[in-house]
N, C-alpha and C positions, 0 to 999 in steps of 0.2 A: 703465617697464621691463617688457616682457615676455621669459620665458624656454622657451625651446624644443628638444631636444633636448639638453640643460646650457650652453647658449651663452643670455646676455642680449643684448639689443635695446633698446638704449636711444632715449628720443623724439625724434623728426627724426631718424631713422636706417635704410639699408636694409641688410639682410643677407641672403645667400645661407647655407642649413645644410644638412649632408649628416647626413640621419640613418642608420646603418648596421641594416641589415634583415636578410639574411643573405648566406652565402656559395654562388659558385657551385661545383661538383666540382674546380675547378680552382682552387681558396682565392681567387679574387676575390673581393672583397669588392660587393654591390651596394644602394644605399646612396637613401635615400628623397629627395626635392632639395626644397628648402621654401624659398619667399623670402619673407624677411618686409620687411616696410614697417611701422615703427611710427611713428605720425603725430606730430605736436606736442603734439598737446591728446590729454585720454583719451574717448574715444568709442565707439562699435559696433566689436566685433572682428567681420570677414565673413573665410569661407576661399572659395578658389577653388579647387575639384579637376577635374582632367580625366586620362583614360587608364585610369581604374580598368577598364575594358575597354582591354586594349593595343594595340588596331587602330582605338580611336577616336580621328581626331588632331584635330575640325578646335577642339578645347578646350583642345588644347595650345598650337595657335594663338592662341586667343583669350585667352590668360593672357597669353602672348608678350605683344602687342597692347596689354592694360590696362597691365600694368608699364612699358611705355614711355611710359604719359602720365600717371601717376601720381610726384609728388611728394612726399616725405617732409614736406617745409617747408608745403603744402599740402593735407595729411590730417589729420582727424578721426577719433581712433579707430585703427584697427589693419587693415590688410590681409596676412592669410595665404592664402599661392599657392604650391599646390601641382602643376603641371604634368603629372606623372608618375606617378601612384598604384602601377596596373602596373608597376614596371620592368621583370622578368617576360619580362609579354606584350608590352610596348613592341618591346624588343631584338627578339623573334621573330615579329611582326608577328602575334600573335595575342590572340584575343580574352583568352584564358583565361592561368593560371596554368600552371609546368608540369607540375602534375600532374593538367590538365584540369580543374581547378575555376575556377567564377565567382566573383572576388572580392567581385562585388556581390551576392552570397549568404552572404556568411562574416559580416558583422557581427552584433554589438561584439566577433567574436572570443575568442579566449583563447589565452593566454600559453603553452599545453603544447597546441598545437592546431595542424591542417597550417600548411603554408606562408600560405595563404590566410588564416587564420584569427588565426595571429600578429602580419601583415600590416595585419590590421582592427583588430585589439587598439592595433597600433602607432600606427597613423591615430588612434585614439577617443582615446588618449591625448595622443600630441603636438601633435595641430588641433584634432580638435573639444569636447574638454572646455577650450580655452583659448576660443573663439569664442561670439560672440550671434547669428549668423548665418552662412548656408551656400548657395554655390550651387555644382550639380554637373552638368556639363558632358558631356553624352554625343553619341554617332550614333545609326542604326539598324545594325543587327548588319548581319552578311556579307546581300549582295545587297538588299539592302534601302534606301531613301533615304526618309528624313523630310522634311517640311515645317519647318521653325523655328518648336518651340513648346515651350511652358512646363507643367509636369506640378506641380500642388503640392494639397496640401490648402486650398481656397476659404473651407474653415470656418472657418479659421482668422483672425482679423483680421490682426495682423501677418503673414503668409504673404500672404496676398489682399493688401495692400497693395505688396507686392515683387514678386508676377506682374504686378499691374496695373505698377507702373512700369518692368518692364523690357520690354516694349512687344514682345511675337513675336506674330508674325501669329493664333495660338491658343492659349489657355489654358484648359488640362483638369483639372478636378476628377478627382483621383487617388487612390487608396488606395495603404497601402504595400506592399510587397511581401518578405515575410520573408526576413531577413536581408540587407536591403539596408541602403546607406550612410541612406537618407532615413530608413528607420524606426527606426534606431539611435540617430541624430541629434534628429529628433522627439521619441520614447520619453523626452528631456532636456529637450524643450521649446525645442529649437531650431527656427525656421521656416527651410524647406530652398527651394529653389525647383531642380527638375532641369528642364535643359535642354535637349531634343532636336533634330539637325537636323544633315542631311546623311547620307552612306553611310562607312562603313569603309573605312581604305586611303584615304581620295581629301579633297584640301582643296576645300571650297565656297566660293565668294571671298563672295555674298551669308548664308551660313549662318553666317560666323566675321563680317562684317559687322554684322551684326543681336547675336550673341554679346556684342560689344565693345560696344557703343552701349545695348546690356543691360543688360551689367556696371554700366556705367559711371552707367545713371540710377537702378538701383538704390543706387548708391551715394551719389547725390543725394539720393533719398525719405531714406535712415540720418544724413543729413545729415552724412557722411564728408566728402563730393569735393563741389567747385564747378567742372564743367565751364566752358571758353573758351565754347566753344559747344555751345548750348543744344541737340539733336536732340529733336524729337517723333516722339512712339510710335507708330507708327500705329494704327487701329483694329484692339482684338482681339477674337475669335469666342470667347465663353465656353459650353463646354459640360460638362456632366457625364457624357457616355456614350460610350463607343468602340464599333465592330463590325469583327472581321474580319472578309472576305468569303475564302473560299476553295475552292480549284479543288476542282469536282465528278467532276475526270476528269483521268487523266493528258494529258502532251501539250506542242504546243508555245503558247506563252502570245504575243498580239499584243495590249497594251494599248491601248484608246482614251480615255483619261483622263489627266490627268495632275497632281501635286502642287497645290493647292491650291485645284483643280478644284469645283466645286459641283456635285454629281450628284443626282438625285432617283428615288425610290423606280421600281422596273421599266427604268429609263434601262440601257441598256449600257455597260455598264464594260471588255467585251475577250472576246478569243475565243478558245479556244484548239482546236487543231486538231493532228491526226497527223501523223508527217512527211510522210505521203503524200497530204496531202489529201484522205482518203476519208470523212473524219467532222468536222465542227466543232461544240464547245458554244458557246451563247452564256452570258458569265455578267452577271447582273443586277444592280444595284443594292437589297438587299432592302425600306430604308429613305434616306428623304432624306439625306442629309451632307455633309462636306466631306473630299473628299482629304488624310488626312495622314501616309500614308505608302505607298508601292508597293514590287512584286514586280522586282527589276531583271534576274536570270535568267530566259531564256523559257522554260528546259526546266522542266515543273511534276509532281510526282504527286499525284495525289490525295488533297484533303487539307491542302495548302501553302496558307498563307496568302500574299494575293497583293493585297489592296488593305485597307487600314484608314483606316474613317470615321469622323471626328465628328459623332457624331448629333445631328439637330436636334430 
């Protein structure tokens, strides 16, 4: 039996729970959506969150996705999915809260604290101090498109063990970043595995693809699920270093590069030029890497970050 929001979940059982978060100016009530899946046998409890930024959907998707091939009568262990962190920023297609904060700055929260901040409190308590594991599901912000890859602490043996089995084309040794979901999570000794890939606003059919197929062998390695069929991972690019590359000059930006690209040190990456044609920078590659994330706006100023490598 596990319990969540004051509703039980008994084994071989799935449940939909609304946990209520607050109210909007107009007394609706808007209300947190948690599905739980409690398995037969007691086993690894893993959460799945996606939307804690409200304009990243393609995790919303990919929650969708796993709860349709996941059965109760066939689980190990406990599956908590959470689709919708943001409700928020979901509803208004925006990144943020609405009082312009990042919710994935506000954690572990507290209970007399903004919106955001209650929000984290609420999440720390109801998912993640019930779970052994955690994976979090994001994009790259506005204009922005990732490659599909996996962000976790490597040092970690259990962590390392869950990037390696859920099989994206990169995995980056990360630090955390204060007051995020991962370092909150962590700080408990829980291994997080965050998930990057695709742009805001826009579903990726290969980026929620990879997502699911993720999910799903990670939940294999916790020895949860026994997939039908078997998917392999493919080979992934393990590095520990990132570099932004960003524009020396305002202007307009023509990329010649593209996601997943292997680029090497001096190699041209794009150009960017005036509207009038009178002036063009070239911008450089400073060091070897691998494309895993680009500029999607051509208008640039000085300064924008506009290609992000994995260093070799």
């Amino acid at each position: 039996m596990i319990q969540i929001g004051g509703f039980s979940v008994p084994p071989a059982h799935k449940r939909r729970i609304e946990i209520p978060v607050a109210r909007l100016p107009t007394q609706t009530m808007l209300s947190l959506p948690v599905i739980v899946i409690n398995g037969i046998t007691e086993g690894p409890r893993l959460w799945l969150s996606a939307a804690i930024h409200g304009d990243e959907l393609n995790g919303v998707e990919i929650i969708h996705r796993v709860l349709q091939q996941i059965s109760p009568r066939q689980l190990r262990g406990t599956l908590i999915a959470v689709p919708i962190v943001n409700v928020f920023g979901f509803i208004d297609q925006s990144r943020y809260l609405p009082d312009r904060r990042d919710l994935n700055r506000a954690f572990p929260g507290s209970k007399r604290g903004s919106l955001g901040g209650r929000l984290a409190m609420l999440f720390m308590e109801e998912i993640v101090n019930r779970c052994t594991h955690g994976i979090d599901l994001h994009t790259a912000s506005d204009h922005r498109n990732n490659l599909p890859q996996i962000r976790a602490n490597l040092d970690d043996p259990q962590t390392y063990k869950c990037a390696k089995a859920f099989g994206a084309p990169v995995i980056i040794h990360s630090q955390t970043r204060d007051g995020s979901l991962r370092q909150a999570a962590t700080q408990q000794g829980i291994p997080v595995l965050l998930y990057e890939a695709g742009e805001a606003l826009r579903f990726d059919p290969h980026a929620i693809g990879i997502g699911v197929e993720g999910v799903l062998r990670v939940m294999t390695a916790l020895d949860m699920y026994e997939p039908k069929v078997h998917s392999r991972p493919m080979t992934a690019v393990e590095v520990r270093k990132t570099r932004w590359i960003r524009a020396s000059s305002s202007g307009i930006l023509l990329l010649s590069v593209k996601l997943g690209e292997r680029v090497y040190e001096k190699q041209i990456l794009g150009v960017i030029s005036d509207a009038f044609g009178d002036a063009s920078v070239r911008i450089r590659a400073p060091v070897d890497g691998l494309v895993i994330c680009t500029q999607q706006n051509p208008l640039v100023n000085q300064g924008d970050a506009i290609v992000h490598l994995a260093v070799f």
